[in-house]
C-alpha positions in Angstrom: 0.0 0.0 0.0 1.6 3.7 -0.2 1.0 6.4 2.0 -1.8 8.8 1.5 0.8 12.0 1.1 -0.6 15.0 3.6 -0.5 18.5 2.0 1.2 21.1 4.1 -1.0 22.9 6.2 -1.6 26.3 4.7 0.1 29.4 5.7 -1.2 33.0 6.3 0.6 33.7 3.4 -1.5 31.1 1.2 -4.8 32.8 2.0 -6.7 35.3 0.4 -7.7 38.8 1.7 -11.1 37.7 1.9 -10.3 34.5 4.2 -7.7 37.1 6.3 -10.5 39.0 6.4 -13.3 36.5 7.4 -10.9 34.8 10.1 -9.9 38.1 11.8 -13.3 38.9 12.3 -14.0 35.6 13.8 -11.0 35.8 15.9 -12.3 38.8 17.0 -15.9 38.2 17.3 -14.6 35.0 20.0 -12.6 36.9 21.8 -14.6 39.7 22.8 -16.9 37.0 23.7 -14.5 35.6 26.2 -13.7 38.9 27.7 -16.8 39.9 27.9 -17.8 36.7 29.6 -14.9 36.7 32.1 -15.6 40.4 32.9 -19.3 39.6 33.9 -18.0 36.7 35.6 -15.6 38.4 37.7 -18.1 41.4 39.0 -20.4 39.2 39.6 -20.6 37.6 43.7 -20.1 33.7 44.0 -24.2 33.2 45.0 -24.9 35.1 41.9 -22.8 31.8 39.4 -23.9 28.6 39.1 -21.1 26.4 40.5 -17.8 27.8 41.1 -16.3 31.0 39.6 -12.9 29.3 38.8 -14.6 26.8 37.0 -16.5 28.9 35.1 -13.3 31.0 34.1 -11.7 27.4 32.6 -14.6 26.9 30.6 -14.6 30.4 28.9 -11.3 29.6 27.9 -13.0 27.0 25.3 -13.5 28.5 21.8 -17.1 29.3 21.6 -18.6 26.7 23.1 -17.3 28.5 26.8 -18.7 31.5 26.9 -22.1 30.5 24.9 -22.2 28.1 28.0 -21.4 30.8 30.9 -24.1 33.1 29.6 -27.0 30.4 29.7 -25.8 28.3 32.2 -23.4 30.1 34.2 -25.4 33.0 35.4 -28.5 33.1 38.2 -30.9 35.4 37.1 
């Protein structure tokens, strides 16, 4: 059998202003979303959090997923 070659991952370089553009704005988008999650997490008191404020923190730190999670989970109303 041979081996499947791999292509090279690609490079900033290799992309096109367009994909620059569209991943810089995701980047973006996701990390205002964790700042802005660990900011509300850290003025808010520990009866006001669901569970424990240093776990919470960890799971913001998850692309997405953690601060989606924090704001409907995380949070007593």
């Amino acid at each position: 059998m041979t081996q499947r070659q791999r292509r090279p991952p690609r490079r900033w370089a290799d992309l096109s202003g367009r994909q620059r553009a569209v991943l810089l704005t995701l980047g973006s988008v996701q990390l205002s979303l964790a700042v802005t999650a660990w900011t509300d997490l850290a003025r808010r008191r520990p009866a006001e959090v669901n569970g424990r404020k240093a776990v919470w923190a960890a799971v913001i730190a998850v692309n997405w997923i953690g601060p989606a999670a924090y704001f409907r989970w995380g949070r007593r109303r």
